[in-house]
C-alpha positions in Angstrom: 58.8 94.4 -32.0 61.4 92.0 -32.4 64.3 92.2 -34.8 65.8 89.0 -36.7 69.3 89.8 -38.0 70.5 86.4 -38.6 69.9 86.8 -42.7 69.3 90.0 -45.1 65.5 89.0 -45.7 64.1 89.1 -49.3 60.5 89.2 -49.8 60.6 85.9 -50.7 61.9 84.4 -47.4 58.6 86.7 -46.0 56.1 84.5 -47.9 57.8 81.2 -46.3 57.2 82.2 -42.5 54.2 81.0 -40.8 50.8 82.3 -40.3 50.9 82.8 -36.5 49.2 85.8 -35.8 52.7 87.8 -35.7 53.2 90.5 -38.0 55.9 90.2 -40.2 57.7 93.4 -41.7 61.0 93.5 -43.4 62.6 97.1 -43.7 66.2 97.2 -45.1 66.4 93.4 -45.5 66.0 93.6 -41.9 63.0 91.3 -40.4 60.8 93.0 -38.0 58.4 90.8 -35.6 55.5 92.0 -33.8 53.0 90.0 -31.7 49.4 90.9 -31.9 48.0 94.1 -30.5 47.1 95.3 -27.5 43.4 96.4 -26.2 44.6 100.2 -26.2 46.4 100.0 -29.4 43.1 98.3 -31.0 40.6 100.5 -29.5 42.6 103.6 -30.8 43.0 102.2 -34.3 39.5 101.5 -34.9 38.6 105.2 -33.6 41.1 106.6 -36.0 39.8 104.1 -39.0 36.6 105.4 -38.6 37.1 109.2 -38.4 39.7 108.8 -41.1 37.7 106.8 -43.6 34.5 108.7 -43.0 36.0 111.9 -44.1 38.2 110.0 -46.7 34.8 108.8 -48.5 32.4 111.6 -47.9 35.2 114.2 -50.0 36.0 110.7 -52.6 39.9 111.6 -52.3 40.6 107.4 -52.1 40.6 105.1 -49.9 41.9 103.2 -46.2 43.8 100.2 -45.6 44.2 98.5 -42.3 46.6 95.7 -41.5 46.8 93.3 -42.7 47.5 94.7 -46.0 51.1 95.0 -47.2 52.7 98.1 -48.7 56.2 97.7 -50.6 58.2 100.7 -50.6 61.1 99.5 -52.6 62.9 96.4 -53.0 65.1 95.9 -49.6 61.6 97.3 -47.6 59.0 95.0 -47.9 56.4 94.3 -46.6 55.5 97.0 -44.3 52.2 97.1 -42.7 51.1 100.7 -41.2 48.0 100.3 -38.9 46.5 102.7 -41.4 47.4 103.2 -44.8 45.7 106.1 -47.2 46.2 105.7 -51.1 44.8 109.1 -53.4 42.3 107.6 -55.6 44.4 108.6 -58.6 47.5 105.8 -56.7 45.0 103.2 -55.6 46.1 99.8 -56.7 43.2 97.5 -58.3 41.0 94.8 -56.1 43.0 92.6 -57.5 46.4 93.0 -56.3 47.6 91.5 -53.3 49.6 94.3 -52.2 50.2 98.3 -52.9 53.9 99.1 -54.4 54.9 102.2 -54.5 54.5 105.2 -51.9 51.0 106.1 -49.9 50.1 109.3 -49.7 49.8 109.2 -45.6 50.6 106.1 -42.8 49.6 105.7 -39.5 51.2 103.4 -36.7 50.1 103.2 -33.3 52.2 102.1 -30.5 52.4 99.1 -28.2 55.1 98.6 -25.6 56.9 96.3 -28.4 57.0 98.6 -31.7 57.6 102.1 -29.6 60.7 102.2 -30.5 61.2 101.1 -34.4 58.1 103.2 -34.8 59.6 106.2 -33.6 62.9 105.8 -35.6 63.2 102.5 -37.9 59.6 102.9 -39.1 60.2 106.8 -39.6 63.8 106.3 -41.4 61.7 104.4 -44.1 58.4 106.3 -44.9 60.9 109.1 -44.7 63.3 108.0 -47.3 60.4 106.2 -49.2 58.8 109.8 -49.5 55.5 109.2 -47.3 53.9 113.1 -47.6 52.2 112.2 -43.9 53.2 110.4 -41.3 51.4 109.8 -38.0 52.5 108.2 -34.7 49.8 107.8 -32.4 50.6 107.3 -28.5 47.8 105.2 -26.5 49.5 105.0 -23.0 50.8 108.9 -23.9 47.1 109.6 -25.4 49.3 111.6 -28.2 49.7 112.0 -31.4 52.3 113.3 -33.9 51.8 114.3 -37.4 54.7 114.7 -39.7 55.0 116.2 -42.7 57.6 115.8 -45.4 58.9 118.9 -47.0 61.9 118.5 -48.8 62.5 114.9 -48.4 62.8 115.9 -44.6 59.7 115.3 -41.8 59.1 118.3 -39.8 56.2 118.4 -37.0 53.1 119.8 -38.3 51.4 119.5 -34.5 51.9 117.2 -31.7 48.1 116.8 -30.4 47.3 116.0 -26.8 44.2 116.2 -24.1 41.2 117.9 -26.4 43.6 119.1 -29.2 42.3 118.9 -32.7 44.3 117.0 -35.3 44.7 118.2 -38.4 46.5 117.0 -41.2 48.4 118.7 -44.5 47.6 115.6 -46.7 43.6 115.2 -45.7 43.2 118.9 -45.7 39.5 119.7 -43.5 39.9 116.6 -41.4 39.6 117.7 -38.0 39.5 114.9 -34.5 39.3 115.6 -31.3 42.7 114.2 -30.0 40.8 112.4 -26.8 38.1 110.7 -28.8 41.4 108.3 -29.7 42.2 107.1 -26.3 38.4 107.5 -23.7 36.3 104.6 -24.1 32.6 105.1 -23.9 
């Protein structure tokens, strides 16, 4: 991921850059660039999707977003666009907006060589300061993951989850994965 510091970036300098297959975040009034996935990062986002959405609609508690789809935390941070995004049914914004405002309930990012680092601290600033209950950073070439939970406007470590761990979550309470099934191909 690629910072561009030249200007403080409004939302609507975002909706002027090109369609180019980059993602495009602005956190701060910072701009944040990030070329498209790779196949370890994909493979381990569509694992999560599906464990996480199956459990999300067999207990109706709301729904899953997956890039692209923008969230906007507050005015100087957005667009931000988790790999996964979960919205409480109660918070989920109509089919017709193009974009959720406001704070989801739990976010997910997955690294790639290029977003390791903002996603570990940039990325984690915000949905911490934003008030993000869960946060979740998800380690393909590390085949880790790390869920955070806010309690008192601070994240603490509710489990880093390696080998055949089970991951578990505060915010999707019952939701158990087998930590491997993220990260070994069929």
């Amino acid at each position: 991921m690629t910072e561009l510091a030249t200007q403080t970036w409004t939302y609507e300098a975002y909706l002027a850059l090109p369609e180019d297959g980059n993602r495009y975040e602005i956190i701060e009034g910072e701009l944040y660039v990030t070329p498209p996935p790779i196949e370890g990062h994909q493979y381990s986002s569509g694992e999560l999707f599906f464990a996480m959405f199956s459990f999300i609609r067999a207990h109706r508690l709301g729904i899953l977003y997956h890039p692209p789809f923008e969230v906007h935390l507050s005015a100087t941070t957005r667009p931000v666009q988790p790999d996964l995004t979960f919205i409480r049914t109660e918070n989920k914004p109509t089919f017709s907006m193009n974009y959720f405002e406001g704070v989801p309930d739990l976010v997910v990012e997955i690294f790639s060589p290029s977003t390791h680092r903002i996603d570990q601290t940039i990325k984690y600033d915000a949905y911490q300061k934003a008030g993000v209950a869960e946060y979740w950073m998800v380690d393909p070439l590390a085949r880790t993951v790390w869920v955070y939970t806010l309690h008192e406007g601070v994240y603490t470590l509710h489990g880093q989850f390696v080998a055949n761990d089970t991951i578990t979550s505060k915010v999707l309470v019952g939701l158990e994965i087998l930590n491997s099934t993220l990260f070994d191909s069929p």
